[in-house]
Backbone as a printed PyTorch tensor [residue, N CA C, xyz], in Angstrom:
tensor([[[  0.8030,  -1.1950,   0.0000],
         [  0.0000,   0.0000,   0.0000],
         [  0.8490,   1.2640,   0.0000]],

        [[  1.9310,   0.8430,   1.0570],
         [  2.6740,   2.3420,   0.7360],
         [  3.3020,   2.4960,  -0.7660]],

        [[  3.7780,   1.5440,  -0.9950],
         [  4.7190,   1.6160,  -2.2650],
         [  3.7410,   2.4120,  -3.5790]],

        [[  2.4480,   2.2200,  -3.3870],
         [  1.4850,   2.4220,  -4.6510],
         [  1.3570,   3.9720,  -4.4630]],

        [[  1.1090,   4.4030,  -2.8790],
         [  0.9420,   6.1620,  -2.6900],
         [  2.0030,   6.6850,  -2.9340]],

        [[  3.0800,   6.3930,  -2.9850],
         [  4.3930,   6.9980,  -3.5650],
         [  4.4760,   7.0900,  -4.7760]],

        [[  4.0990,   5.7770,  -5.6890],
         [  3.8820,   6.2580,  -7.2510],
         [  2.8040,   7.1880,  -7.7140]],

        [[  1.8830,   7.4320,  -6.3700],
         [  1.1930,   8.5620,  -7.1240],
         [  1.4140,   9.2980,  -7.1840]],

        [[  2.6760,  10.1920,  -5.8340],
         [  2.7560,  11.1230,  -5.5160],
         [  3.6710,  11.4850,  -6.6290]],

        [[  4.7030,  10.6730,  -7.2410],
         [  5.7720,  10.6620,  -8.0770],
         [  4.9870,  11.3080,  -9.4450]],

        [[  3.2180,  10.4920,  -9.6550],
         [  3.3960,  11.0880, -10.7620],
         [  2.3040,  12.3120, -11.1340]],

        [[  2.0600,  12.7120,  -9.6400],
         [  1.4740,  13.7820,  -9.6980],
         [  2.3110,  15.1800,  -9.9180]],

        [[  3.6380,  14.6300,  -9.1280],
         [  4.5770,  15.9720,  -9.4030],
         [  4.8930,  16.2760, -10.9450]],

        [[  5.0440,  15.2790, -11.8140],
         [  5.6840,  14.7860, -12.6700],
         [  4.6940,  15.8550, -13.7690]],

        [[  3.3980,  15.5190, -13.5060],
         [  2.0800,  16.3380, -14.3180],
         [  2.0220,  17.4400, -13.7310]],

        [[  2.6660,  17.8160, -12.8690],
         [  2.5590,  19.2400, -12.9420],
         [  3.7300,  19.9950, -13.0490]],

        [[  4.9000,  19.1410, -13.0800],
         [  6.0660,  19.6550, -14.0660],
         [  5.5250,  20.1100, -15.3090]],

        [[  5.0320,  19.4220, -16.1690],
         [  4.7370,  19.4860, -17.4230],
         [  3.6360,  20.4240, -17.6100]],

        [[  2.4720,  20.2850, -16.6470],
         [  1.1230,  21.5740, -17.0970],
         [  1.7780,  23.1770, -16.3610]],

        [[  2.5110,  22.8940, -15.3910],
         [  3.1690,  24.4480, -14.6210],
         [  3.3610,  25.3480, -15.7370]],

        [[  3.9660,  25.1700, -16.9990],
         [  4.3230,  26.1910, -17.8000],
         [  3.8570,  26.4010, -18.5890]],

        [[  2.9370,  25.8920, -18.9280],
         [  1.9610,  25.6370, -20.3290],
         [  0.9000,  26.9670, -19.5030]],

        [[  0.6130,  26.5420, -17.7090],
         [ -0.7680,  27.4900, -17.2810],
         [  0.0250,  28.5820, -17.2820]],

        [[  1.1100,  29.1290, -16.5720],
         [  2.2520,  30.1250, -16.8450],
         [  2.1180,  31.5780, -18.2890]],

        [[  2.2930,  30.0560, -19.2660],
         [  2.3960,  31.0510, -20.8000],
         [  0.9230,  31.4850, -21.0340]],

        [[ -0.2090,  30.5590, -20.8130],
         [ -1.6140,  31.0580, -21.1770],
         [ -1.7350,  32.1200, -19.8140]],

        [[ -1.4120,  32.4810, -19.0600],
         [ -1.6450,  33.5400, -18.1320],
         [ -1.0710,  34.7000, -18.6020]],

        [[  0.3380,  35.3300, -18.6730],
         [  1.2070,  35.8200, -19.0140],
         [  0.6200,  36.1210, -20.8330]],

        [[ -0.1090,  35.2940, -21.2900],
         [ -0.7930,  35.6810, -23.1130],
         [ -2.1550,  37.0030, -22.3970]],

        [[ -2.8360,  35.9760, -21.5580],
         [ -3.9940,  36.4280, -21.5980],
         [ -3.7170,  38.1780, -21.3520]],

        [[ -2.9820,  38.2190, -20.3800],
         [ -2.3860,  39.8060, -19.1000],
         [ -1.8090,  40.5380, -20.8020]],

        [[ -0.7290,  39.8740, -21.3310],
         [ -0.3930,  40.8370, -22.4910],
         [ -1.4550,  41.0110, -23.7080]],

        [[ -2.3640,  40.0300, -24.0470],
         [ -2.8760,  40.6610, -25.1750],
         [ -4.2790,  41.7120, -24.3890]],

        [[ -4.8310,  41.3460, -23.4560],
         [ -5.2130,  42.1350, -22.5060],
         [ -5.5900,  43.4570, -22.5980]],

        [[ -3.9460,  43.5740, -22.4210],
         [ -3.2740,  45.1310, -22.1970],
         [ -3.1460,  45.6750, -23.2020]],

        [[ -2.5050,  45.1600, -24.0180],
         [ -2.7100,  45.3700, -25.8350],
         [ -4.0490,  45.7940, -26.2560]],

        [[ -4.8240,  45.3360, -26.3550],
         [ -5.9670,  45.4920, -26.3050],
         [ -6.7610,  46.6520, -25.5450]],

        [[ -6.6850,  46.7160, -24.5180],
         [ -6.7710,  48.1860, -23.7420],
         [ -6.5960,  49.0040, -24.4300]],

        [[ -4.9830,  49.2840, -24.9690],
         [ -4.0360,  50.3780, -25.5900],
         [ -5.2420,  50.7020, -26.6740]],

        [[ -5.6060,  50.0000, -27.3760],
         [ -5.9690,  49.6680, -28.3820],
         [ -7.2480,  50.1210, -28.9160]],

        [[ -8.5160,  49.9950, -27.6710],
         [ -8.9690,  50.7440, -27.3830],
         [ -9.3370,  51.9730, -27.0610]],

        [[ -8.8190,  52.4210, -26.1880],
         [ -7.8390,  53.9180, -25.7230],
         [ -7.6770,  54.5250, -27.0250]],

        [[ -6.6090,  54.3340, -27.4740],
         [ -6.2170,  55.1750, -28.7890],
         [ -7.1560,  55.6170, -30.1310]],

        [[ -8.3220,  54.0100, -30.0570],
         [ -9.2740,  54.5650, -31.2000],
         [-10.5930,  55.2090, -30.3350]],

        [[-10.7100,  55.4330, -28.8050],
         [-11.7420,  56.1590, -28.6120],
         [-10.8940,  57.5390, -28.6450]],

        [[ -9.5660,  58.1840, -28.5330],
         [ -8.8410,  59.1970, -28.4970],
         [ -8.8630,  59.5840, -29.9350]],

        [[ -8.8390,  58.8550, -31.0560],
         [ -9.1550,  59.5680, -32.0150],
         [-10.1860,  60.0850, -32.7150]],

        [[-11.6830,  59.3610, -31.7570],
         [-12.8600,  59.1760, -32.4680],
         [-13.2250,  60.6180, -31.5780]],

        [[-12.8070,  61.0400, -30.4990],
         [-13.0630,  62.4220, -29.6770],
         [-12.8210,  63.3740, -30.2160]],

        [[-10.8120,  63.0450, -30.7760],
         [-10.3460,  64.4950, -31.3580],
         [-10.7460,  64.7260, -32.4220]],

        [[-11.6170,  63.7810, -33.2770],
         [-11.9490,  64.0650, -34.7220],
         [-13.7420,  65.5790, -34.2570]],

        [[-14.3150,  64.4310, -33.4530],
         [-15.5650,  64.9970, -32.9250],
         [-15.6120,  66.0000, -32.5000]],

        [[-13.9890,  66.4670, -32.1050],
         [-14.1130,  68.2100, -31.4450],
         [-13.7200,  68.5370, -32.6730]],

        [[-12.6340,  68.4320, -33.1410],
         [-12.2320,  69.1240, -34.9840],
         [-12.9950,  69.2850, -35.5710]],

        [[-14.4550,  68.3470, -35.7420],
         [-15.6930,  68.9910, -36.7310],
         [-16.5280,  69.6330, -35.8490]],

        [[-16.9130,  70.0820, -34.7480],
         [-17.4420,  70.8880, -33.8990],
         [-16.6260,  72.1400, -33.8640]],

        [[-15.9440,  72.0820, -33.6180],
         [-14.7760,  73.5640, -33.6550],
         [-14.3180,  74.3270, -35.2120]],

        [[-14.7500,  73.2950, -36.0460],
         [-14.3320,  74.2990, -37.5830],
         [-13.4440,  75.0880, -37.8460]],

        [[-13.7070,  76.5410, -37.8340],
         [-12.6820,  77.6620, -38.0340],
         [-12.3620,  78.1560, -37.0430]],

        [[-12.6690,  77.9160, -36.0130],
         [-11.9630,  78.8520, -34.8400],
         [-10.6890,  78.5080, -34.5300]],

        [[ -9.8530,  79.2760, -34.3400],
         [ -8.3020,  79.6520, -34.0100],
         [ -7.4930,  78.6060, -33.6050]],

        [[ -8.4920,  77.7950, -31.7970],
         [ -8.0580,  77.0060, -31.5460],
         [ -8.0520,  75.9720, -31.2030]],

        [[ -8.8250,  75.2950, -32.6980],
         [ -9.5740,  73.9290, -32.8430],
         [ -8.6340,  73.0330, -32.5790]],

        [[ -7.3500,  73.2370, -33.2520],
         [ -6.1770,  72.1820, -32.6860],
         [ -6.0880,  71.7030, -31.1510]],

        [[ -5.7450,  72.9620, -30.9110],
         [ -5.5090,  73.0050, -29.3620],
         [ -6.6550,  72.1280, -28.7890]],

        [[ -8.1950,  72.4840, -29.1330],
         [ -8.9750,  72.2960, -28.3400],
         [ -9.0030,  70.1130, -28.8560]],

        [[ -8.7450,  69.8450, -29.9670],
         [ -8.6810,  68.7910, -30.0670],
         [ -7.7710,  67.7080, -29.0620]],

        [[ -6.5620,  68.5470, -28.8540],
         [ -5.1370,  67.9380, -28.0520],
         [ -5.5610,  67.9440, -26.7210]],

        [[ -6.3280,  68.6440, -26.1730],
         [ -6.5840,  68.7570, -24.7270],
         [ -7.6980,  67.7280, -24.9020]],

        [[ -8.4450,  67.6560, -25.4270],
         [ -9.8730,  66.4490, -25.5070],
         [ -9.3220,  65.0700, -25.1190]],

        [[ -8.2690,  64.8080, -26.0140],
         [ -7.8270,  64.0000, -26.1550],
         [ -6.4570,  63.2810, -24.8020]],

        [[ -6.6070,  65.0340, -24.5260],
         [ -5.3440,  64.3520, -23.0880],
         [ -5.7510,  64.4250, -21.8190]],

        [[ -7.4920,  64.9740, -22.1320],
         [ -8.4370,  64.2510, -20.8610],
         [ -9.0730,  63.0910, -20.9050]],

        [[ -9.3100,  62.9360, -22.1120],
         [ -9.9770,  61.1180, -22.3020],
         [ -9.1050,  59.7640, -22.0560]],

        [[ -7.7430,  60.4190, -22.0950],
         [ -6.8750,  59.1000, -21.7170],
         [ -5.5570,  59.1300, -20.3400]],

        [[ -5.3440,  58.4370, -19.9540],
         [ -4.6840,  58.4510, -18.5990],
         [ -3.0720,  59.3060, -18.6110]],

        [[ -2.5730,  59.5280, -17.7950],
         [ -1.2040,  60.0780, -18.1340],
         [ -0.6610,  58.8380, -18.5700]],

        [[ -0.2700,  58.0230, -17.7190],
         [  0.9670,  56.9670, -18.3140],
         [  0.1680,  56.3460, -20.0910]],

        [[ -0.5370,  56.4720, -20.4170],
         [ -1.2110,  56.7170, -21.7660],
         [ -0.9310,  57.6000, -22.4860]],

        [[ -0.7760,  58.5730, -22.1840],
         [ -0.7850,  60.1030, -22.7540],
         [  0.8990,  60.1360, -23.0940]],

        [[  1.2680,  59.7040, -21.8800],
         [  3.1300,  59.8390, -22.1780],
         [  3.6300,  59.0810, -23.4810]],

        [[  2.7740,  57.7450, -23.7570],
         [  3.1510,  57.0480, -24.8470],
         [  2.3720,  57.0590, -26.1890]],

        [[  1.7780,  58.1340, -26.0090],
         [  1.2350,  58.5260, -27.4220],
         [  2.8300,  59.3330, -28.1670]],

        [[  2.6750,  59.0740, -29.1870],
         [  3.8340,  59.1090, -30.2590],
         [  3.6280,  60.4240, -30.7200]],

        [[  2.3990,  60.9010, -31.4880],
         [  2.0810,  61.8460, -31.9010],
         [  0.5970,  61.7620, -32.3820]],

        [[ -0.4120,  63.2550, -32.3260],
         [ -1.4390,  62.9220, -33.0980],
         [ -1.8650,  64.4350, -34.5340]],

        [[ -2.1070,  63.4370, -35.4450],
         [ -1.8270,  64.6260, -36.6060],
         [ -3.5870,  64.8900, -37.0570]],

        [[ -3.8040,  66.0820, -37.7520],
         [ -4.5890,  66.6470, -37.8350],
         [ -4.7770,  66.6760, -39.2200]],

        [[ -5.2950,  66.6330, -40.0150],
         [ -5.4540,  66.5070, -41.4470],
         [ -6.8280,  67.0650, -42.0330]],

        [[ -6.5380,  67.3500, -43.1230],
         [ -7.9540,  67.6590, -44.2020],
         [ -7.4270,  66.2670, -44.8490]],

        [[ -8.8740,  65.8470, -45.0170],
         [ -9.0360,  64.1650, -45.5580],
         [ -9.6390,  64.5420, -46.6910]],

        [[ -9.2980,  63.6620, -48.2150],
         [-10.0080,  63.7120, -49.6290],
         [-11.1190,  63.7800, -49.4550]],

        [[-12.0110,  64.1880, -50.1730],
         [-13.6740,  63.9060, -50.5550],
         [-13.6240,  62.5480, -51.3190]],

        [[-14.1980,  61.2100, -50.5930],
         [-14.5120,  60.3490, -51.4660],
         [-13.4920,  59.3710, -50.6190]],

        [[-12.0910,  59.4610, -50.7900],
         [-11.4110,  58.4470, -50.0720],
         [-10.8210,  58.8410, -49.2330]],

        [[-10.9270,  59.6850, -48.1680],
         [-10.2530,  59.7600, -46.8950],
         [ -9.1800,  59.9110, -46.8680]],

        [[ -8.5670,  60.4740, -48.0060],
         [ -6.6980,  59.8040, -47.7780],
         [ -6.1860,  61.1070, -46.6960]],

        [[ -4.8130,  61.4200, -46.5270],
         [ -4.3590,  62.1740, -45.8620],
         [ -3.8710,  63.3500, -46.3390]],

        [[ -4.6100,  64.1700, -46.3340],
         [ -3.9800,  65.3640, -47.3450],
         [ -3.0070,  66.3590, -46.4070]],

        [[ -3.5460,  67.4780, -46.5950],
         [ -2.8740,  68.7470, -45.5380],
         [ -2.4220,  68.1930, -43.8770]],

        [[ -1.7080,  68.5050, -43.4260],
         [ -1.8610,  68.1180, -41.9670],
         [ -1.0500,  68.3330, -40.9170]],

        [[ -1.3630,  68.5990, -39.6380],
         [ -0.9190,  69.6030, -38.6570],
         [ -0.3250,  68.2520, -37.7380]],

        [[  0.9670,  68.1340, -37.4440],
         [  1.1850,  67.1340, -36.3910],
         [  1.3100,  68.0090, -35.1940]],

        [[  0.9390,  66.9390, -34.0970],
         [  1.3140,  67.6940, -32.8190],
         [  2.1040,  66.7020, -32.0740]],

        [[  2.6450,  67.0520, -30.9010],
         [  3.7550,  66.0180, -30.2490],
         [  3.6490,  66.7990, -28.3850]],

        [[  3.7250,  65.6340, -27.8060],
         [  3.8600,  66.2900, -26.3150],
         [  4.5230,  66.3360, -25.8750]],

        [[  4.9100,  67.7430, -25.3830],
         [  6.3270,  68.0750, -24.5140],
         [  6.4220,  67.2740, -22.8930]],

        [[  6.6510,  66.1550, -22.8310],
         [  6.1770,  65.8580, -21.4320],
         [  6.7630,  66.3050, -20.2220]],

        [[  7.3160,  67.6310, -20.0470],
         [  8.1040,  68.1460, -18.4710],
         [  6.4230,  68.8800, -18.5590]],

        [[  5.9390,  69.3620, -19.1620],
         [  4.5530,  70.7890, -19.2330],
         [  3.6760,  69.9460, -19.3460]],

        [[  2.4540,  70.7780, -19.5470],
         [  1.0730,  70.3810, -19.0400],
         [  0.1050,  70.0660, -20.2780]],

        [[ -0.1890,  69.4970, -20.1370],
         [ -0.8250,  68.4740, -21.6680],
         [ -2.3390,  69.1910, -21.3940]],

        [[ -2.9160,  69.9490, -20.6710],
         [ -4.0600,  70.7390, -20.5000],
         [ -3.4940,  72.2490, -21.1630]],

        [[ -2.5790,  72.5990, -21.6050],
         [ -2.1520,  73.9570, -21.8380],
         [ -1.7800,  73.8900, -23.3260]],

        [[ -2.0240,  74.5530, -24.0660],
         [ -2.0520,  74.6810, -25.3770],
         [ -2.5980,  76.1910, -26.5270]],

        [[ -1.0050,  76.4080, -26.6470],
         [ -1.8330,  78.0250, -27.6840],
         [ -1.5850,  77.4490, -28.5510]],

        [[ -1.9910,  78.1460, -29.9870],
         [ -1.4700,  78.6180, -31.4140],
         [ -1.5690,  80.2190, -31.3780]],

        [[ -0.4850,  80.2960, -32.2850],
         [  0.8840,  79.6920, -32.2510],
         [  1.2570,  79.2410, -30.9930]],

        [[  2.6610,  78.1140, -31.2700],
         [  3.1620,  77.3470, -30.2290],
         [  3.7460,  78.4530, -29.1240]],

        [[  3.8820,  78.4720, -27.5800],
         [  5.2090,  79.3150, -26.6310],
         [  5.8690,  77.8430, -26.2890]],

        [[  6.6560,  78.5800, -25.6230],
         [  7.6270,  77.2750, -25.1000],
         [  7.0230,  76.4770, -24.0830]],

        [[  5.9390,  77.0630, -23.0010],
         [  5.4990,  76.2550, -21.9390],
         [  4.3860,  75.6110, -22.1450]],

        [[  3.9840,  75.8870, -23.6380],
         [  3.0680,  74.6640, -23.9130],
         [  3.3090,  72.8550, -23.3470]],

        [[  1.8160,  72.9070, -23.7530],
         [  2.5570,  70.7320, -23.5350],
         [  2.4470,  70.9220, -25.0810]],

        [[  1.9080,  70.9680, -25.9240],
         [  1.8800,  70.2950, -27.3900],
         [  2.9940,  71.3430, -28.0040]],

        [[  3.5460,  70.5290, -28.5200],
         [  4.0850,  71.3030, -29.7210],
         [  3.4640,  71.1900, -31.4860]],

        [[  3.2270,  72.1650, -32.0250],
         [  2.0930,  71.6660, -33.0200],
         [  2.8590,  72.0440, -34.7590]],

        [[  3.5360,  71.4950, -35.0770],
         [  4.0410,  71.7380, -36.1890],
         [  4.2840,  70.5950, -37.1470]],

        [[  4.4860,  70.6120, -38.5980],
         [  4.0800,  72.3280, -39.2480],
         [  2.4860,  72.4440, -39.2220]],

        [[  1.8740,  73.5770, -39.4650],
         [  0.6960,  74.0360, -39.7310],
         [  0.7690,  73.8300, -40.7180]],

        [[  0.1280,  73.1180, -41.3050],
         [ -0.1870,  73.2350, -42.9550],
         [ -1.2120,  73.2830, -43.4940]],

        [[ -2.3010,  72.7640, -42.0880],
         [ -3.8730,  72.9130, -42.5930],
         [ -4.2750,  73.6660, -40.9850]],

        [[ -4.3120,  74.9260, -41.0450],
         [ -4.6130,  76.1140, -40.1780],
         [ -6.3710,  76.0010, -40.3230]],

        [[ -6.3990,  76.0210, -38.8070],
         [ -8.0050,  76.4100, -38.5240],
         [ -9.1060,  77.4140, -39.2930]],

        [[ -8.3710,  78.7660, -39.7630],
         [ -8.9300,  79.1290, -40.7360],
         [ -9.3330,  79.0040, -41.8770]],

        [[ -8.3640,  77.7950, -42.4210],
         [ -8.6260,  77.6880, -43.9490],
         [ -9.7550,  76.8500, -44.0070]],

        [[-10.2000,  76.1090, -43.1440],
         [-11.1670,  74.7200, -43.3130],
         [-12.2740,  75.3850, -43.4830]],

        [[-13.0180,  74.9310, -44.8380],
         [-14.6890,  75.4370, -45.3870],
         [-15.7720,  74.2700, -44.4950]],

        [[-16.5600,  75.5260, -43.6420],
         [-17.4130,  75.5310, -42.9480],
         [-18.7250,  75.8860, -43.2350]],

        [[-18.6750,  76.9300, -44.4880],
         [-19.6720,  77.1580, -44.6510],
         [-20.0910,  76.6430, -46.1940]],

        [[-21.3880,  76.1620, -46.1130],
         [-22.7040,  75.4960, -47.0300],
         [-22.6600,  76.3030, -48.3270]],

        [[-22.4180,  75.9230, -49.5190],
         [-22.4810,  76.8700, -50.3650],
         [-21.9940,  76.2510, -52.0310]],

        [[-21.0980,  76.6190, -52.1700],
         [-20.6890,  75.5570, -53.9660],
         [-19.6950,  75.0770, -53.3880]],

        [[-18.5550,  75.1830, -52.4170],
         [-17.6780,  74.0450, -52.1330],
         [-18.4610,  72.7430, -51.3140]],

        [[-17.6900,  71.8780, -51.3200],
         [-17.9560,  70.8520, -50.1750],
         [-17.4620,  71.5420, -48.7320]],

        [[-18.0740,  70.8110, -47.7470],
         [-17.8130,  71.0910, -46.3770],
         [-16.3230,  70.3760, -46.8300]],

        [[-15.0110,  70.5510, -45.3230],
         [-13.3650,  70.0480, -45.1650],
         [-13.6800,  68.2290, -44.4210]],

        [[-13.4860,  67.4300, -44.7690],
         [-13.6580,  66.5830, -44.1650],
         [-12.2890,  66.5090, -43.1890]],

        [[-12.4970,  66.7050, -41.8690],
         [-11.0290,  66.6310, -41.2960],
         [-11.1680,  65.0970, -40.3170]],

        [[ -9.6780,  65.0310, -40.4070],
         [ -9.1190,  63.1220, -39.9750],
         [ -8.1740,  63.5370, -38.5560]],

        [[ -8.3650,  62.9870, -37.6020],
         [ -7.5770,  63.1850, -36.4170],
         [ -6.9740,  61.3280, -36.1190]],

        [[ -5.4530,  61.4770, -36.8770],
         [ -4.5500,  60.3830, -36.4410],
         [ -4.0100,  60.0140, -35.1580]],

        [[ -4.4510,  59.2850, -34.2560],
         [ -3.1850,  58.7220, -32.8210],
         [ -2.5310,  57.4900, -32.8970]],

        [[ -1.3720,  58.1520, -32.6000],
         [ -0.3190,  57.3620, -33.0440],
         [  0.5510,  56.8120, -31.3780]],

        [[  0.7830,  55.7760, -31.4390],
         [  1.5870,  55.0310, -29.9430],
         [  2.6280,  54.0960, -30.1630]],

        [[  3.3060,  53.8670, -29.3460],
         [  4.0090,  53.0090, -29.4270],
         [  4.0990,  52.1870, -28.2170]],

        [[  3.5160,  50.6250, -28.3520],
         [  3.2460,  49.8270, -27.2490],
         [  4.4270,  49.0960, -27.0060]],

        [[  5.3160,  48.8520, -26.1520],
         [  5.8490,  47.8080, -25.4430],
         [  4.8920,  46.5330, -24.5670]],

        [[  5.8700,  45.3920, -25.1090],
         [  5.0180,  44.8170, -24.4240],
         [  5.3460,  44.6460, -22.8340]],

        [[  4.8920,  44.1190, -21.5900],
         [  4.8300,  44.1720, -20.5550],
         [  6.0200,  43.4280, -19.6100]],

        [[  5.8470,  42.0130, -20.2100],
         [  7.0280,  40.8460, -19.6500],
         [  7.9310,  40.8630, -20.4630]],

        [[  8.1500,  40.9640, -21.2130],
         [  9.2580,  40.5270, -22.4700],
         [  9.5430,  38.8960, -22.4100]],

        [[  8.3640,  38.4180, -21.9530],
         [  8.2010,  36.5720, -21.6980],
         [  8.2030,  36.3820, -23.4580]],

        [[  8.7780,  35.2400, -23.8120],
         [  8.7840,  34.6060, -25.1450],
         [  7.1360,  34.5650, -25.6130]],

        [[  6.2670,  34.7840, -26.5690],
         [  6.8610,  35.6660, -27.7480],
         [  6.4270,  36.6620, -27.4590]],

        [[  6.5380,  37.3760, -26.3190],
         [  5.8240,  38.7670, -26.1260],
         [  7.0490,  39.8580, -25.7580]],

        [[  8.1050,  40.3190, -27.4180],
         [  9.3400,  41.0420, -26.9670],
         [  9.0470,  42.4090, -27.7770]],

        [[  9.8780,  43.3110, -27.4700],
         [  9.7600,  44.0610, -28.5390],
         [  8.7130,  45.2880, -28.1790]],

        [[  8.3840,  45.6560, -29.0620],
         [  7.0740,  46.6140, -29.1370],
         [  6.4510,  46.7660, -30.8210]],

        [[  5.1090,  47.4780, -30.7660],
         [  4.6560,  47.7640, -31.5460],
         [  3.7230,  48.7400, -32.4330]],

        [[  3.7040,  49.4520, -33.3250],
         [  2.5750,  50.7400, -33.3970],
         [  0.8740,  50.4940, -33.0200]],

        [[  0.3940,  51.4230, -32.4960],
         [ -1.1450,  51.4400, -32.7580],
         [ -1.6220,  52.6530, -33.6130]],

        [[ -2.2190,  52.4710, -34.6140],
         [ -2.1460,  53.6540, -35.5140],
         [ -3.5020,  53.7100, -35.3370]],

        [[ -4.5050,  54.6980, -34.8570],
         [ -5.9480,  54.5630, -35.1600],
         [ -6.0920,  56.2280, -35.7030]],

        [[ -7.5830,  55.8550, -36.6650],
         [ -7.8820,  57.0650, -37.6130],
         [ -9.1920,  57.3030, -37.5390]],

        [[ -9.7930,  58.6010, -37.4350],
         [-11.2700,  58.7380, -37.3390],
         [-10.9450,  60.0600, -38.4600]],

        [[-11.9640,  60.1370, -39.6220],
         [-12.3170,  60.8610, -40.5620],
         [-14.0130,  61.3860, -39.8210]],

        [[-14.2650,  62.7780, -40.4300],
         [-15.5690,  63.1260, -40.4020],
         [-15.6550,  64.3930, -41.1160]],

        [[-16.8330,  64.7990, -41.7640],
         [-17.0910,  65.9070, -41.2620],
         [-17.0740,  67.2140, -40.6640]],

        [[-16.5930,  68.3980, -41.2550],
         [-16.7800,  69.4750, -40.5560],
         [-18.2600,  69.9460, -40.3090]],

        [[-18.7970,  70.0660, -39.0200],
         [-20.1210,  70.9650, -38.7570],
         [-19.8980,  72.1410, -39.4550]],

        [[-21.3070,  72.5640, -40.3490],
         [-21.2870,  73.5990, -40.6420],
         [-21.6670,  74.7800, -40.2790]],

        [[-21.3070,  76.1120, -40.4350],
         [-21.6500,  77.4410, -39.1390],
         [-22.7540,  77.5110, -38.9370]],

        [[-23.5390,  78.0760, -37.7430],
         [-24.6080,  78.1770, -37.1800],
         [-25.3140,  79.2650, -38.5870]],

        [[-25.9190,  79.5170, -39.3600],
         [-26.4830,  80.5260, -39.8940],
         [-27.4090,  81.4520, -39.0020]],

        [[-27.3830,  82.9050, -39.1840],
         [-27.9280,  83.1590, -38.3790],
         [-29.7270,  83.6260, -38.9780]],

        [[-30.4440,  83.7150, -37.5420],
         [-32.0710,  83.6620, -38.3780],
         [-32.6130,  85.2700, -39.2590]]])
């Protein structure tokens, strides 16, 4: 009798030599794609905001600005720090492509709530080049088309463990196109 509880015990260890790392890697998958996933999230509700203030804001001065701050209240700091950049664009009529477009980038010692145009130094964004300025975008109803403007966020994810195959890092590129609102007419 004893001799038989010893071979079990032998080959209970034995099976969980073998399942220990297998539950290990599916834990360590689940936590990284997870998190990935989060990011992932995050970044396309951050672009689907800054697009939504860019066609709400139209021509005013400081639609940029007001886009960059939207966007750096909807997502967390340690989020915010690893955004790469987010660019501002007039998008084609018809295919969305990327035409004109304003990148911005965050100064991270300053305050990601603070933002002129033109840039000062104690901004958080730095917003260059201007190439598609708040003024130029057609707002108003008439023989042109409305500006369809595109707000790009751009990141760069590391992954968490650097456990096999989770090394390295990778982009999250998300894109929201819309619409400029057109001006209030008055009655």
């Amino acid at each position: 009798m004893a001799r038989a509880s010893g071979e079990e015990n032998g080959a209970t260890l034995i099976e969980m030599a073998v399942a220990f790392p297998l539950i290990i890697l599916m834990i360590v998958g689940l936590i990284e794609i997870g998190m990935a996933f989060k990011d992932f999230l995050t970044i396309s509700a951050a672009s689907r905001e800054g697009a939504r203030v860019a066609a709400l804001a139209g021509t005013d001065s400081q639609s940029d600005c007001a886009v960059l701050i939207s966007i750096a209240d909807l997502v967390t700091p340690g989020d915010l720090d690893r955004i790469d950049r987010v660019e501002i664009y007039k998008a084609a009529e018809g295919t969305g492509t990327q035409g004109l477009t304003n990148t911005a980038v965050l100064n991270p010692p300053h305050d990601p709530m603070n933002c002129q145009q033109p840039h000062t130094v104690t901004d958080g964004w730095t917003i260059s080049p201007v190439n598609y300025p708040a003024g130029s975008r057609q707002t108003e109803v008439g023989s042109s088309n409305l500006d369809i403007v595109g707000v790009r966020v751009i990141m760069t994810r590391s992954w968490i463990t650097g456990f096999p195959p989770f090394r390295g890092s990778f982009t999250i590129n998300e894109t929201t196109i819309t619409r400029v609102e057109p001006e209030v007419f008055a009655p």
